[in-house]
Steps between C-alpha positions, in 0.01 A plus 500: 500500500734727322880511514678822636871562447688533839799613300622691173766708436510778246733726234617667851666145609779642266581212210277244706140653431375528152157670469422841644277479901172613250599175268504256785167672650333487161556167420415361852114677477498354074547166674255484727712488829390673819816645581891568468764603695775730350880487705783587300849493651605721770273765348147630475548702165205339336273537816303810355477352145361189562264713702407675266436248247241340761381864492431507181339161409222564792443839313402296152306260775737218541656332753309643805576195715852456412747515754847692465716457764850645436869503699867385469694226409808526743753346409842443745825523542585248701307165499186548546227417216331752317205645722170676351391741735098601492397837747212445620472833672608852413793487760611165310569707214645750663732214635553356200594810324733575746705136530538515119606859572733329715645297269522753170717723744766189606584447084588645186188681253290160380560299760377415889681328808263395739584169762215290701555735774363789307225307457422430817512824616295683276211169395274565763136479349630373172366198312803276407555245250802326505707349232651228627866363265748484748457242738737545790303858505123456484449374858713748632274814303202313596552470916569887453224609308282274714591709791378855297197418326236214469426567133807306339456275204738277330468469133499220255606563137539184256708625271440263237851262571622178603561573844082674563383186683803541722491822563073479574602228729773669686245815539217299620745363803633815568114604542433241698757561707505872587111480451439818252339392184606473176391834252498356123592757276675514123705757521425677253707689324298624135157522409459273182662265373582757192730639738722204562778589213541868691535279817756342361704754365498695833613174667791502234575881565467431882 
């Protein structure tokens, strides 16, 4: 069994992303894992490049079976967790396009407004993953999204600290208790570890 990435961002997660969409493809087939999926926030920018990367290694006869599913990290306004939104049909993306649309028009150049209710208007046949750091929130956004689409994860990220037990804990109740299963992902948010120091310094900048 090989591992596939449920979610990386990329360069176009402005000063949160540090390798280029055709980075984080590349390294995923060099590694031997049988998938990733690419979601920057509130944007598809690197959609067609990480694409094209896939493109591109299947030309030189790699990564045939690898799967590349791409879509959004939205992230609120109000207090609802960050949300990664997978289309799983051509009208999802048209939906998709059009709630981040949405949201670019409410703000200033760079940035996007978007509220749970946007969501649930426009996430019909959308796989979600939810983010779950607010408490008070998460079984609100879950009820809701419950009521729009059966393919909702919640995902588990140990992010190497003293509190990872508790939090793993707290997300395995929650799971129990709303009964949609836990997604593990890393959250990825380079390529290689060489990248790390640029990570850092766009943390700094940010």
């Amino acid at each position: 069994m090989t591992y596939a990435e449920p979610i990386a961002a990329t360069n176009f997660s402005f000063l949160r992303g540090a390798s280029h969409p055709g980075e984080m493809v590349e390294t995923a087939i060099a590694l031997g894992h049988s998938g990733i999926g690419i979601a920057d926030r509130n944007s598809v920018a690197g959609v067609v490049r990480a694409w094209s990367a896939l493109k591109l290694a299947r030309e030189e006869g790699r990564g045939f079976d690898f799967k590349l599913i791409t879509g959004a990290r939205l992230v609120f306004a109000d207090t609802t967790p960050d949300i990664i939104a997978y289309p799983t049909t051509r009208g999802a993306w048209g939906r998709l396009t059009q709630l981040l649309s949405v949201g670019n028009l409410r703000a200033h150049k760079g940035e996007c407004i978007l509220t749970f209710a946007d969501l649930l208007e426009w996430c019909e046949e959308m796989a979600l993953i939810i983010m779950p750091l607010r408490k008070p929130s998460n079984e609100r956004v879950l009820q809701g999204l419950e009521a729009k689409t059966n393919h909702v994860w919640i995902g588990a990220t140990m992010h190497r600290g003293g509190r990872d037990k508790r939090c793993l804990a707290y997300l395995q109740v929650l799971s129990a208790q709303t009964r949609i299963p836990l997604i593990a992902t890393n959250d990825a948010l380079y390529a290689t570890p060489e990248a790390r120091p640029l990570h850092d310094i766009l943390t700094c900048i940010r």
